[in-house]
Residue frames as a rotation matrix with the C-alpha (Angstrom) as fourth column:
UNK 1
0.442 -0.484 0.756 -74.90
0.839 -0.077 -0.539 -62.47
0.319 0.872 0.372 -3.76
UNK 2
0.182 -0.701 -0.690 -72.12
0.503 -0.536 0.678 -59.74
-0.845 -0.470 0.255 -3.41
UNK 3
0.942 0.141 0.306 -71.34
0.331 -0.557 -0.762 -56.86
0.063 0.818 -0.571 -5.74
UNK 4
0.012 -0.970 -0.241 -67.25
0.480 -0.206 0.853 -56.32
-0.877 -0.126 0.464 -6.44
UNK 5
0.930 0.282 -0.235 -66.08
0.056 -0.742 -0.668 -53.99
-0.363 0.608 -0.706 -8.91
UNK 6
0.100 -0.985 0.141 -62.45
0.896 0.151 0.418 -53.75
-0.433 0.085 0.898 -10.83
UNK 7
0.942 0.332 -0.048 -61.13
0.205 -0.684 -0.701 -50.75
-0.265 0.650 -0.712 -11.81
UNK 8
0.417 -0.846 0.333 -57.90
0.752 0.115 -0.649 -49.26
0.511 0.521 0.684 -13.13
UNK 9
0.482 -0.121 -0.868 -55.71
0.414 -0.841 0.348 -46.76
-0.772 -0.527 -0.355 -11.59
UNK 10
0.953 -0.077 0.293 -54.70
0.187 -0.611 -0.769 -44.07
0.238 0.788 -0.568 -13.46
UNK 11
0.674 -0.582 -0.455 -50.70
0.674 0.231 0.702 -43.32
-0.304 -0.779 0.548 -13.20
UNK 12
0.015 -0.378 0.926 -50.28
0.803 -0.547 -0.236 -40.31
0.595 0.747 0.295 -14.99
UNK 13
-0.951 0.091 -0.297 -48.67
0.121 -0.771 -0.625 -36.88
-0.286 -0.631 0.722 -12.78
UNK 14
-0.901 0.393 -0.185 -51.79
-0.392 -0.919 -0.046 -35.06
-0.188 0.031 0.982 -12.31
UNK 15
-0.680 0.547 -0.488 -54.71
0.300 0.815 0.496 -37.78
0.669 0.191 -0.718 -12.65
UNK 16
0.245 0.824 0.511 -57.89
-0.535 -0.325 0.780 -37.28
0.808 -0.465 0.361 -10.83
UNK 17
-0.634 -0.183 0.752 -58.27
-0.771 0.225 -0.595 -38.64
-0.061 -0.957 -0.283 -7.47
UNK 18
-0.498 0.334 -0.800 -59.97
-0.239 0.834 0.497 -41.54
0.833 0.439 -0.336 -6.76
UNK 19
0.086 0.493 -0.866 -62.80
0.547 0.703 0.454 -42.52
0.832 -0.513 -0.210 -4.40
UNK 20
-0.693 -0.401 -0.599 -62.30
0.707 -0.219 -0.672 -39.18
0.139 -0.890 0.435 -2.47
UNK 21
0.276 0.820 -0.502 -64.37
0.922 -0.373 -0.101 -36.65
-0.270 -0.435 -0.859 -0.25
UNK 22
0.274 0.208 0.939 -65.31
0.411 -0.908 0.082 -33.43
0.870 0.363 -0.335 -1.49
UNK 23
-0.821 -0.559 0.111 -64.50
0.220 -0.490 -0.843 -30.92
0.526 -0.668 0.526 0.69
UNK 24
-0.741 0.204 0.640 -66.45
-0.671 -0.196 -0.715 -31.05
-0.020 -0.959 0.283 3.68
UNK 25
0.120 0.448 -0.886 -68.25
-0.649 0.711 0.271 -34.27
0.751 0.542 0.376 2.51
UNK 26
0.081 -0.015 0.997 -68.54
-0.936 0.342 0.081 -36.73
-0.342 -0.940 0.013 5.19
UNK 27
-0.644 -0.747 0.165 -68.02
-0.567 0.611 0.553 -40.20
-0.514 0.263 -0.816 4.45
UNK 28
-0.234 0.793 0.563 -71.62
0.700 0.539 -0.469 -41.76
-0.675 0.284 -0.681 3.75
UNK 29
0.359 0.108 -0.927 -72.16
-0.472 -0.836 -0.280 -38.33
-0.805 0.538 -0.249 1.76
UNK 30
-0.162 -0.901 -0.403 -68.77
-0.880 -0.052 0.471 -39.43
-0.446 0.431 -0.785 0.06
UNK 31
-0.766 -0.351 0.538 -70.12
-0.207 0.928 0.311 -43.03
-0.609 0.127 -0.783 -0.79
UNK 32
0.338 0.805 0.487 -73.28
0.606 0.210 -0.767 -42.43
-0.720 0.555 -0.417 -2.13
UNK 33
0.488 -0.178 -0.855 -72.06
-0.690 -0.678 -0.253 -39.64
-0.534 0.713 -0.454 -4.28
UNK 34
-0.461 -0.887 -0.036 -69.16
-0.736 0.359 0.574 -42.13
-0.496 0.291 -0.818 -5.50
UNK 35
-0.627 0.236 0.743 -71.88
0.381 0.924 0.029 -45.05
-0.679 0.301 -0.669 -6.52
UNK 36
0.814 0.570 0.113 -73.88
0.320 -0.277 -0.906 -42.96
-0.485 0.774 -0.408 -8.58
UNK 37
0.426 -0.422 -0.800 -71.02
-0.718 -0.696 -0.016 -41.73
-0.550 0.581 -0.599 -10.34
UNK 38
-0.009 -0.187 0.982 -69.58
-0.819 0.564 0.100 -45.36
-0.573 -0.804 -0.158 -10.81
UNK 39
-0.934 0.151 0.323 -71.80
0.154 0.988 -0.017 -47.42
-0.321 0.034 -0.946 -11.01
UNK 40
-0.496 0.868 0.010 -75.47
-0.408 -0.243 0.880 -45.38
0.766 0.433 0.474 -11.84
UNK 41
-0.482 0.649 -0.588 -76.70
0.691 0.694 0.200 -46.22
0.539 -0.310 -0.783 -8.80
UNK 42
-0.068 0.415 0.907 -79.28
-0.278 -0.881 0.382 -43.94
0.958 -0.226 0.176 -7.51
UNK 43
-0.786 -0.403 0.469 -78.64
-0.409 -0.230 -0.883 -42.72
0.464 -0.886 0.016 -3.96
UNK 44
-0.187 0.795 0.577 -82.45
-0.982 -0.172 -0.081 -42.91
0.034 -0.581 0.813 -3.15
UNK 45
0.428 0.217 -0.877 -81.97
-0.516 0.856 -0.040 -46.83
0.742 0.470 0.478 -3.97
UNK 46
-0.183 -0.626 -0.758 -79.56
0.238 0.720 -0.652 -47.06
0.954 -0.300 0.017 -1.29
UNK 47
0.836 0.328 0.440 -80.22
-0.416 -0.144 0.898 -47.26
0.357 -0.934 0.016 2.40
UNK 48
-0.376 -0.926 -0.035 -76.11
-0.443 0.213 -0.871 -47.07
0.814 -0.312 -0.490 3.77
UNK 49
0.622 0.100 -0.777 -75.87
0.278 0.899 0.338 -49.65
0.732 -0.426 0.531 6.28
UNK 50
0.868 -0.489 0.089 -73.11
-0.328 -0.428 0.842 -49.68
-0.373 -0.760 -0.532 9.17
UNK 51
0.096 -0.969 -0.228 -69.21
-0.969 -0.038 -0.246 -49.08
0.230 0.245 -0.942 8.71
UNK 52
0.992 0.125 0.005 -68.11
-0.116 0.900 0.421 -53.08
0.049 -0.418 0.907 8.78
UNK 53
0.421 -0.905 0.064 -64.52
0.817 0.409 0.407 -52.84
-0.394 -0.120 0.911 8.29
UNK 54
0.817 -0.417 -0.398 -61.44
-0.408 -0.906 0.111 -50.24
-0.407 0.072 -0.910 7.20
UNK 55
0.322 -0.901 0.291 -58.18
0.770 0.428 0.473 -50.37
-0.551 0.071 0.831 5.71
UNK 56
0.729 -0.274 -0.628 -55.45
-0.070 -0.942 0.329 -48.67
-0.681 -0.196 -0.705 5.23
UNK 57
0.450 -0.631 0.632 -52.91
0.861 0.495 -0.120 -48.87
-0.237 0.598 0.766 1.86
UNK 58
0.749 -0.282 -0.599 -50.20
-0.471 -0.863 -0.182 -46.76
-0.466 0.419 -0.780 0.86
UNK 59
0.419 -0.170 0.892 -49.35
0.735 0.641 -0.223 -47.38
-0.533 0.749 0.393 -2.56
UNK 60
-0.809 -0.466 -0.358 -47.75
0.139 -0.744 0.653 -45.03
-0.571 0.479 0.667 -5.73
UNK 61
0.388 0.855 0.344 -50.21
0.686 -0.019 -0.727 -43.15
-0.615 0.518 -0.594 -7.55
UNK 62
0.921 -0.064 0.385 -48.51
0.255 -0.647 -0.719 -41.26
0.295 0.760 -0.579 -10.66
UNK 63
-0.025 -0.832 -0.554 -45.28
0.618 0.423 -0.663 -42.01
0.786 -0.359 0.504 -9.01
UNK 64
-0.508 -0.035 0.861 -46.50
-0.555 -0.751 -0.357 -40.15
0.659 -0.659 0.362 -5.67
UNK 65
-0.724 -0.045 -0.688 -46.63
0.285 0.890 -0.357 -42.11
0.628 -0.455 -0.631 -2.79
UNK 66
-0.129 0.826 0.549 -50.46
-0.680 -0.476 0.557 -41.75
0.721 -0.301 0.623 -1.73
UNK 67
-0.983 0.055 0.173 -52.27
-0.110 0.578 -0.809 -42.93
-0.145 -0.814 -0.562 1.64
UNK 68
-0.343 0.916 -0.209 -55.81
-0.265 0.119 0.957 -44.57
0.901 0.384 0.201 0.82
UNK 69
-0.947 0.102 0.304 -58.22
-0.196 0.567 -0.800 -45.19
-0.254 -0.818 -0.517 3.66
UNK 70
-0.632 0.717 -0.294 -61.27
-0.030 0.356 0.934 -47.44
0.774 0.599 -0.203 2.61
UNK 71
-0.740 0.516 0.431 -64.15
-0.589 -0.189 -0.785 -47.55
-0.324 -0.835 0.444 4.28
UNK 72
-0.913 0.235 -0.333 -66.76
0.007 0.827 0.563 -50.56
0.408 0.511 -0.757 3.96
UNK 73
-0.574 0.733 0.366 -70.54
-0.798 -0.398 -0.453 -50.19
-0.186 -0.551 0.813 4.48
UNK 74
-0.862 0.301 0.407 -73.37
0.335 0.942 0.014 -52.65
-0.380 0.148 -0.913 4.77
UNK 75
-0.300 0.866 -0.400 -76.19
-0.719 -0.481 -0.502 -51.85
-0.627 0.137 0.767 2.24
UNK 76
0.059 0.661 0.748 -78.83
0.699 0.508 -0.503 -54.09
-0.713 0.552 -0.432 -0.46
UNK 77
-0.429 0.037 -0.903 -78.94
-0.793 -0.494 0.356 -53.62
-0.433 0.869 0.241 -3.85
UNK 78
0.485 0.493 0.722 -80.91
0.029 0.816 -0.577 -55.43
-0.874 0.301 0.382 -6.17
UNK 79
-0.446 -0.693 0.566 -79.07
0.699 0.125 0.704 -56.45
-0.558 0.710 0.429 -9.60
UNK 80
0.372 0.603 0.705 -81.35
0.907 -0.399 -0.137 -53.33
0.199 0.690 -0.696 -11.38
UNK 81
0.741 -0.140 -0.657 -80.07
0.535 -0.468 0.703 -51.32
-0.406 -0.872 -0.272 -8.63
UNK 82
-0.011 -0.992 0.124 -76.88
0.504 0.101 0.858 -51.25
-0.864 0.072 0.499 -11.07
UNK 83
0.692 0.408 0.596 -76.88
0.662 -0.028 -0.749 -49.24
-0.289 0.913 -0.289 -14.35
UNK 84
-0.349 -0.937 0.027 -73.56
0.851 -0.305 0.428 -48.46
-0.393 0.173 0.903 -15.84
UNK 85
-0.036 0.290 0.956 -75.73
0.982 -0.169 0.088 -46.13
0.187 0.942 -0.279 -18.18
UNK 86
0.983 0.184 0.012 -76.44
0.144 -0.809 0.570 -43.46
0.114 -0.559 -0.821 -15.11
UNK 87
0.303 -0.752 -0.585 -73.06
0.841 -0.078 0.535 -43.36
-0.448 -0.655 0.609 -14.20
UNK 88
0.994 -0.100 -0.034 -71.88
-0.098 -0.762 -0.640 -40.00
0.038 0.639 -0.768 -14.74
UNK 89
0.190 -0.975 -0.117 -67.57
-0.981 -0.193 0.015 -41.58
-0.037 0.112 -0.993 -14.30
UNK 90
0.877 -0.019 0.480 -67.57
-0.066 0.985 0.161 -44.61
-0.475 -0.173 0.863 -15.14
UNK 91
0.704 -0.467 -0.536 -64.45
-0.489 0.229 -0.842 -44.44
0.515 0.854 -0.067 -17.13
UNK 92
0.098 -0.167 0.981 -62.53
-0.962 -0.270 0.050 -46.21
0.256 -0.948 -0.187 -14.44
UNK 93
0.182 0.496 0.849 -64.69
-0.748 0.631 -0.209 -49.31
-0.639 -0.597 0.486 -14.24
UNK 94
-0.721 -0.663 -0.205 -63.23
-0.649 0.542 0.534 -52.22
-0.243 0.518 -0.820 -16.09
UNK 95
-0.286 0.680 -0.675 -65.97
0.206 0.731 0.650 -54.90
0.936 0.048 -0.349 -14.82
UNK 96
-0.394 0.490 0.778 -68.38
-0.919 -0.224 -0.324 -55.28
0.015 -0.843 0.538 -12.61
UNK 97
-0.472 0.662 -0.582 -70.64
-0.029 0.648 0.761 -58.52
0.881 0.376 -0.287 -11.41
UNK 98
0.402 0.204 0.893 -72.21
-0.914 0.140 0.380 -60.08
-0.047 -0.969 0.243 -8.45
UNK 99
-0.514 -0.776 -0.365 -70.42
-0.490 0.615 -0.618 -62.85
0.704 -0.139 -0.696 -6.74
UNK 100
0.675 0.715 -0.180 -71.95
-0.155 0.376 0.913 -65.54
0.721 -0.589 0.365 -4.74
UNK 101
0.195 -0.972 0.131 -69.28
-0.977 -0.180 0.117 -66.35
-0.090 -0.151 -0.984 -1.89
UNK 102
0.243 -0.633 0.735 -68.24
-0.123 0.732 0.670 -69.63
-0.962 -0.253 0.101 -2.48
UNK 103
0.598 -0.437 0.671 -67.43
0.649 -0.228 -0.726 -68.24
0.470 0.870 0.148 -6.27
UNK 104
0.697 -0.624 0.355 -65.51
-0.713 -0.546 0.441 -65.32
-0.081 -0.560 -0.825 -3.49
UNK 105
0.656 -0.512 0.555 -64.02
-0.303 0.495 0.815 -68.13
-0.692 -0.702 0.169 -1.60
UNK 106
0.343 -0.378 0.860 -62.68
0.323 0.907 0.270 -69.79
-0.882 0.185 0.433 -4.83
UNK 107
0.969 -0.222 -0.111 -62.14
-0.221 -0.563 -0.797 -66.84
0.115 0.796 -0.594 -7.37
UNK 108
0.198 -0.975 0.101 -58.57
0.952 0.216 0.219 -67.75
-0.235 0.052 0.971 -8.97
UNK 109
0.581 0.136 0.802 -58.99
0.468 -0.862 -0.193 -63.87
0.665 0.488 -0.565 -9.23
UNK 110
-0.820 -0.482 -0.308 -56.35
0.530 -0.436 -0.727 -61.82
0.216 -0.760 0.613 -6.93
UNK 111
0.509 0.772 0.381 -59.49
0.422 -0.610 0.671 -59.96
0.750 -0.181 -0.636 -4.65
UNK 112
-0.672 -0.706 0.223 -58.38
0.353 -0.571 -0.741 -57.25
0.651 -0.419 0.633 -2.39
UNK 113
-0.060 -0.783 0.619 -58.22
-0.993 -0.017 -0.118 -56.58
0.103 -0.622 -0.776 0.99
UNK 114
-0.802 -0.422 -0.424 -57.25
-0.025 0.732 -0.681 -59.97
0.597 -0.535 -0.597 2.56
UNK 115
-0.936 0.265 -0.233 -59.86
0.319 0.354 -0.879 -61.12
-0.151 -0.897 -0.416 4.97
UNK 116
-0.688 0.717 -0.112 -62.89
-0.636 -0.670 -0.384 -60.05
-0.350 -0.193 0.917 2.91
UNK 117
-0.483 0.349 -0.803 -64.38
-0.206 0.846 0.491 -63.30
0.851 0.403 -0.337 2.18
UNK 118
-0.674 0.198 -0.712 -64.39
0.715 0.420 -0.559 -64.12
0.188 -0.886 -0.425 5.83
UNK 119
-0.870 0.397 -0.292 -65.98
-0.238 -0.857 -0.457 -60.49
-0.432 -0.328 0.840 6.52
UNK 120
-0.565 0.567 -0.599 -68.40
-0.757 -0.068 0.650 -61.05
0.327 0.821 0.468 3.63
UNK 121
-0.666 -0.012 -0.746 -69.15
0.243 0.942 -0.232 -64.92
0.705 -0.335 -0.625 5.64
UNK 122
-0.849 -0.096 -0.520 -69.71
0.521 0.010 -0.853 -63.19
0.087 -0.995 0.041 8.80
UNK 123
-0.766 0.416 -0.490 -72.43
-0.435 -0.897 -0.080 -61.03
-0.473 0.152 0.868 7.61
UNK 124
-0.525 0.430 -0.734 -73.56
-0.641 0.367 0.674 -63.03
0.560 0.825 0.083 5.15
UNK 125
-0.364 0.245 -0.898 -74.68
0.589 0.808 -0.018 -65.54
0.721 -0.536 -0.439 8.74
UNK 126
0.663 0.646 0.378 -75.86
0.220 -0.651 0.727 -62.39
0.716 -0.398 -0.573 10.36
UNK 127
0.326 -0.364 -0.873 -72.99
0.871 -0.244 0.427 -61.56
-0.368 -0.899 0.238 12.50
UNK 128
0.670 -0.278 0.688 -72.56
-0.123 -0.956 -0.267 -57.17
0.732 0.094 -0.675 11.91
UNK 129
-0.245 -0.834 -0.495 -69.37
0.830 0.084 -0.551 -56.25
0.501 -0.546 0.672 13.76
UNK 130
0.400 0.642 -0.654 -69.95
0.912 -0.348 0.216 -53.76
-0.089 -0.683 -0.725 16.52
UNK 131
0.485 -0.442 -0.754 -67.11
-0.369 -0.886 0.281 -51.65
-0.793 0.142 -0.593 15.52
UNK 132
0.676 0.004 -0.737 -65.23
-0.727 -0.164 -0.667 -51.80
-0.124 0.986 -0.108 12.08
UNK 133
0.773 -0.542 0.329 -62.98
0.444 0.833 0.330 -54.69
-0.453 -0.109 0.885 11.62
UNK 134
0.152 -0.516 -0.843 -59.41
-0.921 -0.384 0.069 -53.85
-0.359 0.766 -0.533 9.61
UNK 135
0.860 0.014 0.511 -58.69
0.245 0.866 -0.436 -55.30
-0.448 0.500 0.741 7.21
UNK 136
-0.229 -0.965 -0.126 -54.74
0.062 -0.143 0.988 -56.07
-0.972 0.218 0.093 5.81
UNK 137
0.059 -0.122 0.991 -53.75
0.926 0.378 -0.008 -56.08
-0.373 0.918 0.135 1.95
């Protein structure tokens, strides 16, 4: 099972950021902090895996043309693991579930980036890229 999230962007001048590092925050730093706010998952629950993939989007946020770079980590979570209730921002989060992938493969849902099914495959059969893949979309 797989864990995807939907959220909204905000598109008002002057909107919080989204999904960014504190100053001097490092990126695993930057991801656990971000799932407990989230999602209520507690850091000590999570044991960050390796970087599997990247991508780059630059999109309009509040009509200001921002550059987003994602970063993707491999980690386990059990479905308790989740608890909108901890979250201390969840106001964001539309839905959440887990996804099995061949509900991925076949979601008439629009899922973002491109080429994360396959990624999600490749892992899912034990194959960790050695260095991050990119992903397009």
């Amino acid at each position: 099972m797989f864990f995807f999230f939907r959220s909204r962007t905000e598109s008002s001048p002057g909107s919080r950021r989204t999904w960014g590092r504190l100053l001097g925050e490092d990126h695993a730093t930057a991801t656990l902090r971000e799932l407990g706010e989230e999602l209520g998952i507690d850091e000590k629950a999570i044991e960050l895996g390796p970087q599997l993939a990247e991508r780059t989007k630059e999109h309009l946020v509040g009509g200001r043309e921002v550059r987003r770079v994602e970063l993707y980590y491999l980690t386990r979570l059990s479905v308790s693991d989740v608890d909108p209730a901890r979250a201390t921002q969840p106001d964001s989060i539309r839905e959440y579930r887990w996804w099995t992938l061949t509900e991925l493969r076949t979601t008439h849902e629009t899922v973002y980036p491109a080429g994360l099914a396959d990624l999600v495959a490749a892992v899912a059969a034990g194959h960790t890229p050695s260095q991050p893949v990119v992903l397009a979309g």
